[in-house]
C-alpha positions as a Markdown table, in Angstrom:
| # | Residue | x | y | z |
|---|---|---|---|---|
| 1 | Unk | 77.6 | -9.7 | -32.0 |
| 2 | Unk | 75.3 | -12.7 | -33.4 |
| 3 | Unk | 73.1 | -14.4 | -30.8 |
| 4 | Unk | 70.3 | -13.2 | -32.9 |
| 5 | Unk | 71.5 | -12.6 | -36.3 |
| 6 | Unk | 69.1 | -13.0 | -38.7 |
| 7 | Unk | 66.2 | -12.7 | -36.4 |
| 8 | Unk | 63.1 | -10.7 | -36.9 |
| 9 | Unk | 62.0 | -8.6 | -33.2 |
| 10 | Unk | 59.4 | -6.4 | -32.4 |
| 11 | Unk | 59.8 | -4.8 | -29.3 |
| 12 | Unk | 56.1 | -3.3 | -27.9 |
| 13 | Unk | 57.1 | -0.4 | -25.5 |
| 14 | Unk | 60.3 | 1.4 | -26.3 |
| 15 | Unk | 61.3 | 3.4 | -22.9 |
| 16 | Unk | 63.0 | 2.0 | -19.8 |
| 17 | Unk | 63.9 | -1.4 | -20.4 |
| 18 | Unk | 62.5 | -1.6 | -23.8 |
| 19 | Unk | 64.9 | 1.3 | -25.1 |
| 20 | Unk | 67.8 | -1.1 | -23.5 |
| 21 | Unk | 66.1 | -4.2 | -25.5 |
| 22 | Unk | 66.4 | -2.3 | -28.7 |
| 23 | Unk | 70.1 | -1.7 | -28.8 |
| 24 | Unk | 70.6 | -5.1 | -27.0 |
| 25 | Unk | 68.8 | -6.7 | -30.2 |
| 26 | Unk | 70.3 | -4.7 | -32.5 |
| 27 | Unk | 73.8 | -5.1 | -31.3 |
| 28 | Unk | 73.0 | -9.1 | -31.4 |
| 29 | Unk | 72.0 | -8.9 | -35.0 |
| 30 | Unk | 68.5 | -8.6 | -34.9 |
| 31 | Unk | 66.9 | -6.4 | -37.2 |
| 32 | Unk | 64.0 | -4.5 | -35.3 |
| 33 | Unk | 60.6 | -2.7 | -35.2 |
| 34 | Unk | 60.4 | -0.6 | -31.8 |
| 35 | Unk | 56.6 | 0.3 | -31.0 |
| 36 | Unk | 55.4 | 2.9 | -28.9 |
| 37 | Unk | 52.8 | 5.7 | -28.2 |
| 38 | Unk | 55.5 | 8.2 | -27.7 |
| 39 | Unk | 56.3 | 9.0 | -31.1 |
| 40 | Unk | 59.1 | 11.4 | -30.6 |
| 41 | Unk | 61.0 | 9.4 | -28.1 |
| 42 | Unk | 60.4 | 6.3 | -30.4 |
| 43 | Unk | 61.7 | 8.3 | -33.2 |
| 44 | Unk | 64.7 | 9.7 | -31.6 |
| 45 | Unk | 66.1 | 6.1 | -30.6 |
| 46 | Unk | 65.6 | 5.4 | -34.5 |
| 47 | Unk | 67.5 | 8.0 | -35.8 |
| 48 | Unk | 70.3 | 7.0 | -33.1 |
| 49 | Unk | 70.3 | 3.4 | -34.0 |
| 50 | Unk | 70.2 | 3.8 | -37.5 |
| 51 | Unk | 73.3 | 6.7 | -37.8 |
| 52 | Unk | 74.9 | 3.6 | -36.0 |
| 53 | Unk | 74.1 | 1.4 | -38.9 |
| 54 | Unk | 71.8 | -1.0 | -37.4 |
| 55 | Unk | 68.4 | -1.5 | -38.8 |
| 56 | Unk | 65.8 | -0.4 | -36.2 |
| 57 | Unk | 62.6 | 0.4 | -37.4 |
| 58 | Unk | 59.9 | 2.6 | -34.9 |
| 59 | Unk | 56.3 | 2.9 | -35.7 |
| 60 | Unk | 54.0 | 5.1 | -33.3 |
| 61 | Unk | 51.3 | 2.6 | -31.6 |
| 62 | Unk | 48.5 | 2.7 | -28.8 |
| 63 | Unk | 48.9 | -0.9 | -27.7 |
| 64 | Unk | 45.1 | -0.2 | -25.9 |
| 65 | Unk | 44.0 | 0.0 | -29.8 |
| 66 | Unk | 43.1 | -3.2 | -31.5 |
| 67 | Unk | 43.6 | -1.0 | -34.6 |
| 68 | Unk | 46.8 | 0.4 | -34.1 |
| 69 | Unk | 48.1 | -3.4 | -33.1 |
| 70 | Unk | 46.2 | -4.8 | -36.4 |
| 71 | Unk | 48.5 | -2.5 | -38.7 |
| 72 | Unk | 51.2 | -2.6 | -36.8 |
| 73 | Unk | 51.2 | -6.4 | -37.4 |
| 74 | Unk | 50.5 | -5.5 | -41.0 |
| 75 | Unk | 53.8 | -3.3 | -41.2 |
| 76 | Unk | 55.7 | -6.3 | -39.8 |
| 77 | Unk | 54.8 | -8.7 | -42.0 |
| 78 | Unk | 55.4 | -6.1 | -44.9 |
| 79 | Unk | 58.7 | -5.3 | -43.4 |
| 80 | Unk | 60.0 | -8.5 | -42.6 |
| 81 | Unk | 58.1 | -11.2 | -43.8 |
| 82 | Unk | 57.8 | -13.0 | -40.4 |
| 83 | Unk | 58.6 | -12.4 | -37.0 |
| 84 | Unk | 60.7 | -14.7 | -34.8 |
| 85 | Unk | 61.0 | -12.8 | -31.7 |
| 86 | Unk | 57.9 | -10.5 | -29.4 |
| 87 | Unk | 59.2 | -8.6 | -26.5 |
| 88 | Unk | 56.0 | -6.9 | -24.9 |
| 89 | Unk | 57.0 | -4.2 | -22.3 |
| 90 | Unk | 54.0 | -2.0 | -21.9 |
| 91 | Unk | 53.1 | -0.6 | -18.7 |
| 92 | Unk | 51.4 | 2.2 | -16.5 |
| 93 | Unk | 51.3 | 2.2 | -12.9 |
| 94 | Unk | 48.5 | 3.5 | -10.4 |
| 95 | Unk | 48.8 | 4.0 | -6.7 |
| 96 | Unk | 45.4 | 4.6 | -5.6 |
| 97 | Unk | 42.7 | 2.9 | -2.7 |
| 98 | Unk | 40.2 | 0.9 | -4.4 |
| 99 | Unk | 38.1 | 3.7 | -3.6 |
| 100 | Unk | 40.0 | 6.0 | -5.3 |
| 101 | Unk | 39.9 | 4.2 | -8.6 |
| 102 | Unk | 37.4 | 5.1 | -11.1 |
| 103 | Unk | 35.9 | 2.5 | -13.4 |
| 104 | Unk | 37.6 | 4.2 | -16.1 |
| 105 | Unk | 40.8 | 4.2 | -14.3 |
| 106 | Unk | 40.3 | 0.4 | -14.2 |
| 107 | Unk | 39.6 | -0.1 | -17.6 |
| 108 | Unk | 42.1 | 2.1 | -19.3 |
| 109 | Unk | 45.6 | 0.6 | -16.9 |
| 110 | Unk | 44.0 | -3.2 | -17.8 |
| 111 | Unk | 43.7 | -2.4 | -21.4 |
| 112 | Unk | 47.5 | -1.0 | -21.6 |
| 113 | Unk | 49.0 | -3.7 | -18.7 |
| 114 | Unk | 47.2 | -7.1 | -19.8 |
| 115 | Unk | 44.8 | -6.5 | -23.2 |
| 116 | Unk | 48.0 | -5.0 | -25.1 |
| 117 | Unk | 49.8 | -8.2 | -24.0 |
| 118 | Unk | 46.6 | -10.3 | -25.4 |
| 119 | Unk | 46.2 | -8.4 | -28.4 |
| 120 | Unk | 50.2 | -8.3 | -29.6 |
| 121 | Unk | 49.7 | -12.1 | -29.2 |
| 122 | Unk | 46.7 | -12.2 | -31.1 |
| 123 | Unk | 48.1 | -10.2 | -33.9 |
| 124 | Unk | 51.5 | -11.3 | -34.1 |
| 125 | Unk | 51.7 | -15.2 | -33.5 |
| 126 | Unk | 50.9 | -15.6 | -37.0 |
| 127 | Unk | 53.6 | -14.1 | -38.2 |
| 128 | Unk | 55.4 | -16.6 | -36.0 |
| 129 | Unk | 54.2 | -19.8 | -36.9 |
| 130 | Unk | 57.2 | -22.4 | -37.9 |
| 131 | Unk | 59.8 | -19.9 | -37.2 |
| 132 | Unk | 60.3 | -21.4 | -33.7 |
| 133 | Unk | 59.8 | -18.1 | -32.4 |
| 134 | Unk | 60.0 | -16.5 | -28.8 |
| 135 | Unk | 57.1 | -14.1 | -26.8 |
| 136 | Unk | 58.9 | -12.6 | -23.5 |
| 137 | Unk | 56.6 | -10.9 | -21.7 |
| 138 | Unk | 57.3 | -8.2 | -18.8 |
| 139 | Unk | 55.4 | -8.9 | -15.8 |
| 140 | Unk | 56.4 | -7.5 | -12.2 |
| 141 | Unk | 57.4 | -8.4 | -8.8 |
| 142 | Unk | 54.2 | -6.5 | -7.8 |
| 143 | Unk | 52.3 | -9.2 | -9.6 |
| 144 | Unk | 53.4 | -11.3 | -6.8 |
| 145 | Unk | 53.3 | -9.5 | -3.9 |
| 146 | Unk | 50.9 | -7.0 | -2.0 |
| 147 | Unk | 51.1 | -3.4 | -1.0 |
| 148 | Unk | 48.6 | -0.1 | -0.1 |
| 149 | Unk | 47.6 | 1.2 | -3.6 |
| 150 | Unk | 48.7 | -1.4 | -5.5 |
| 151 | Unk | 45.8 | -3.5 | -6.5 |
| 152 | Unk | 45.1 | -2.0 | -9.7 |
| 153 | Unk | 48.6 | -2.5 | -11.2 |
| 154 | Unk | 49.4 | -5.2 | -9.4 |
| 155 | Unk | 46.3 | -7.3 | -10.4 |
| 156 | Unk | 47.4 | -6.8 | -14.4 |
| 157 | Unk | 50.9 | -8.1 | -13.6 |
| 158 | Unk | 49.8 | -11.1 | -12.1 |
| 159 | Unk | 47.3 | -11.7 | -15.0 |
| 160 | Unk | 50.4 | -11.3 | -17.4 |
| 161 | Unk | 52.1 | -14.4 | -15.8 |
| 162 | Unk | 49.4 | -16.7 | -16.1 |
| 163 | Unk | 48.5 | -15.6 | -19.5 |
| 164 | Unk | 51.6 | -16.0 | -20.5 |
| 165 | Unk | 51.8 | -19.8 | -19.0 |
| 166 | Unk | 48.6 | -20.0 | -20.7 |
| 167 | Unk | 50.1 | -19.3 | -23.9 |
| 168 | Unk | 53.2 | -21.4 | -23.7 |
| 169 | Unk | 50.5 | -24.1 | -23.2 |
| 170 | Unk | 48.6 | -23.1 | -26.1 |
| 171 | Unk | 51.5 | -22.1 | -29.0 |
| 172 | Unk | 54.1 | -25.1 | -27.9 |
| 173 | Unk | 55.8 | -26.5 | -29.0 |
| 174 | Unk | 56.2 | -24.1 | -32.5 |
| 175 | Unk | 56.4 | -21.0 | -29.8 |
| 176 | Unk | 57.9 | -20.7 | -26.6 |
| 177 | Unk | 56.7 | -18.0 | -24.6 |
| 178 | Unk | 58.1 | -16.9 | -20.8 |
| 179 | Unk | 57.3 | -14.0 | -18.5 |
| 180 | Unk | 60.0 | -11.8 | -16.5 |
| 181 | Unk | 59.4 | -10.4 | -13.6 |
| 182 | Unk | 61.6 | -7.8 | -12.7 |
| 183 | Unk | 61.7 | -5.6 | -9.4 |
| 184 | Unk | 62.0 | -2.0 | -9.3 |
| 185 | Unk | 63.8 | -0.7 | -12.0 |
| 186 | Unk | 65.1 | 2.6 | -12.8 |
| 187 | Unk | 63.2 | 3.9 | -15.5 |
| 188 | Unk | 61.0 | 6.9 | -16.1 |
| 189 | Unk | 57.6 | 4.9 | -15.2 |
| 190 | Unk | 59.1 | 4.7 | -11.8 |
| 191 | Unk | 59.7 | 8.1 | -11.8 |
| 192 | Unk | 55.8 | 8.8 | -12.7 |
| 193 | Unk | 55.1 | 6.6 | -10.2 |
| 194 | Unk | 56.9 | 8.6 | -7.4 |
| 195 | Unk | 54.4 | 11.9 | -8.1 |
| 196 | Unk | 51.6 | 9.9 | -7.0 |
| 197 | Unk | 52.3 | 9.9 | -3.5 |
| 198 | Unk | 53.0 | 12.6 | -1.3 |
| 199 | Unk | 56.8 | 13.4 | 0.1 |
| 200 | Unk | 56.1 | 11.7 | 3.1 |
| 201 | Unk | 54.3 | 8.5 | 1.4 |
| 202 | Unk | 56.8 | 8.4 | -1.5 |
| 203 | Unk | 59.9 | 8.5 | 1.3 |
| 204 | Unk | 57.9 | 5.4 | 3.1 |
| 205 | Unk | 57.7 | 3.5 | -0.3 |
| 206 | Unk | 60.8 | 3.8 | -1.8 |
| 207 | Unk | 62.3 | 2.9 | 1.6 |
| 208 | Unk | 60.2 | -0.3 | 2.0 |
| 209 | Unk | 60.9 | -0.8 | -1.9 |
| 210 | Unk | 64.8 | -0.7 | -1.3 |
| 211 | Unk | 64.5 | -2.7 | 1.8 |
| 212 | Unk | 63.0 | -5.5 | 0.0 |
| 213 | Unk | 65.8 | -6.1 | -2.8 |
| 214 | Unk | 68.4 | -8.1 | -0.7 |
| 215 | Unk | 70.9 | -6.3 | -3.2 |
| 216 | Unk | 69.5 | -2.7 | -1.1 |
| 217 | Unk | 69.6 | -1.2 | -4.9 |
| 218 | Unk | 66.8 | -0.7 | -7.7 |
| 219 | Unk | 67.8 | -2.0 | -11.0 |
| 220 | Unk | 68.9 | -1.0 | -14.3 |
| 221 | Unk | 67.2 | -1.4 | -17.5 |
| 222 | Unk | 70.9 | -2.3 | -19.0 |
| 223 | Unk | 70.8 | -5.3 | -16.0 |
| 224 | Unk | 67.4 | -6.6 | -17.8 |
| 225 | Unk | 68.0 | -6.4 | -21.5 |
| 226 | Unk | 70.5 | -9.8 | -21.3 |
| 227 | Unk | 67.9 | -12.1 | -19.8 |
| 228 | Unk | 66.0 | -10.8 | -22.7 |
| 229 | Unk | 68.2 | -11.4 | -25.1 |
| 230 | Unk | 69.0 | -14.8 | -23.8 |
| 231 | Unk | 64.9 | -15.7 | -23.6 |
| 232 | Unk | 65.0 | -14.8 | -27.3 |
| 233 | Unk | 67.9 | -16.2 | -28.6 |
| 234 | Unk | 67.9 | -20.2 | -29.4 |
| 235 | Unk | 70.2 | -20.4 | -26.4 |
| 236 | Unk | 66.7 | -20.9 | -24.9 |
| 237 | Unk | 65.3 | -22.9 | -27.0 |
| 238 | Unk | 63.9 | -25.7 | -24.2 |
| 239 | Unk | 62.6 | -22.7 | -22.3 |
| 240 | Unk | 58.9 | -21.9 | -21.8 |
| 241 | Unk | 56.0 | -20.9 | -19.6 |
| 242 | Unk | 58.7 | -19.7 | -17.2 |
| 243 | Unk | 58.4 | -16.5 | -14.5 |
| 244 | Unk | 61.4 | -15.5 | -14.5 |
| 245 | Unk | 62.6 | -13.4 | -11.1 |
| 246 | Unk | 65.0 | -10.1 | -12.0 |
| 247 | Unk | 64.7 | -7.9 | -9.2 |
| 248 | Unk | 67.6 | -8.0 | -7.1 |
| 249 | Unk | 66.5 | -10.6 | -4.8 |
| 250 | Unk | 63.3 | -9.5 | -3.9 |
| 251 | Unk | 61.3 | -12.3 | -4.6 |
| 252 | Unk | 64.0 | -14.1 | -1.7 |
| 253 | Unk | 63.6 | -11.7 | 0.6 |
């Protein structure tokens, strides 16, 4: 325990990988504020982490809402003053032709996968500034690669790695910010994402899915949180504008 002791984090998206985050900060020494739209689930991992005596935080947010991001940033600088470390985690995931989508489909998956990411930036790097402080954003390997039904998702995720290069441009050298792109991980968005294709599609995906990480396994939220941790923690400290590959050699394959 103690790669980020003392540190201030906000975690945006507390589910999957950002549910592993949380403890993974926590049990460094972080002291934390989860945010999430799913308020009892957010809730729940706050009661766990505090009977556990670490100091976690959650605070129900729709990261689509400039509002909800404006007093959420309020409630941080409140709590703690300043914030050294962002993790922003959001996602939903569409498998539909482009003729499928609807303009409000569109609209509504770019304002949770990419405006979330612009607004938590917008709100929060001033409660970073001379802290030396550290933005990870989650990205995915679907940002960088093409499949059927994809282009909706996949054209957020690839606008999350060049905003984020954009921004380590833009906040260095007070800020580092880097990007992770992680391949399929086991978490319930995946699971969501299965119902959208029928048996015989979802058996076709997955397979081509698992075929493509040379490791033939998806991957674990508790397999992400450490590069996480490390992007946050001054161990990183000459790191930024980095994409950052996690997805069990996909990106190789």
């Amino acid at each position: 325990m103690g790669r980020l002791k003392g540190k201030k984090a906000v975690v945006c998206g507390t589910g999957g990988i950002g549910r592993a985050v949380c403890r993974s900060f926590c049990e460094e020494g972080a002291a934390v504020i989860g945010l999430d739209i799913a308020a009892d689930a957010g809730l729940a991992l706050e009661k766990e982490l505090k009977k556990e005596g670490f100091d976690f935080r959650f605070m129900r947010c729709d990261v689509s809402s400039e509002k909800d991001i404006s007093l959420s940033s309020r409630y941080a600088q409140e709590t703690f003053g300043g914030v050294d470390v962002l993790f922003n985690n959001v996602g939903i995931i569409s498998a539909k032709t482009i003729q499928e989508i609807t303009v409000g489909e569109w609209d509504h998956v770019f304002d949770v996968n990419l405006k979330s990411v612009f607004l938590m930036t917008k709100y929060f790097t001033p409660l970073m500034k001379g802290r030396r402080g550290s933005i990870i954003n989650v990205s995915s390997a679907l940002g960088t690669i093409s499949y059927p039904k994809m282009a909706l998702y996949s054209s957020t995720k690839a606008g999350v790695i060049m905003f984020s290069k954009v921004m380590a441009a833009e906040l260095a050298p007070d800020i580092r910010v880097n990007c992770i792109v992680p391949g399929v991980i086991e978490t319930p968005m995946l699971e969501g994402y299965a119902k959208e294709f029928t048996p015989i599609e979802q058996e076709e995906t997955f397979k081509f899915f698992l075929n493509k990480h040379l490791l033939k396994r998806f991957g674990r939220p508790e397999e992400v949180a450490p590069l996480v941790v490390y992007l946050a923690s001054d161990e990183a400290s000459f790191m930024t504008g980095a994409a950052i590959p996690i997805d069990g050699g996909a990106s190789a394959s």
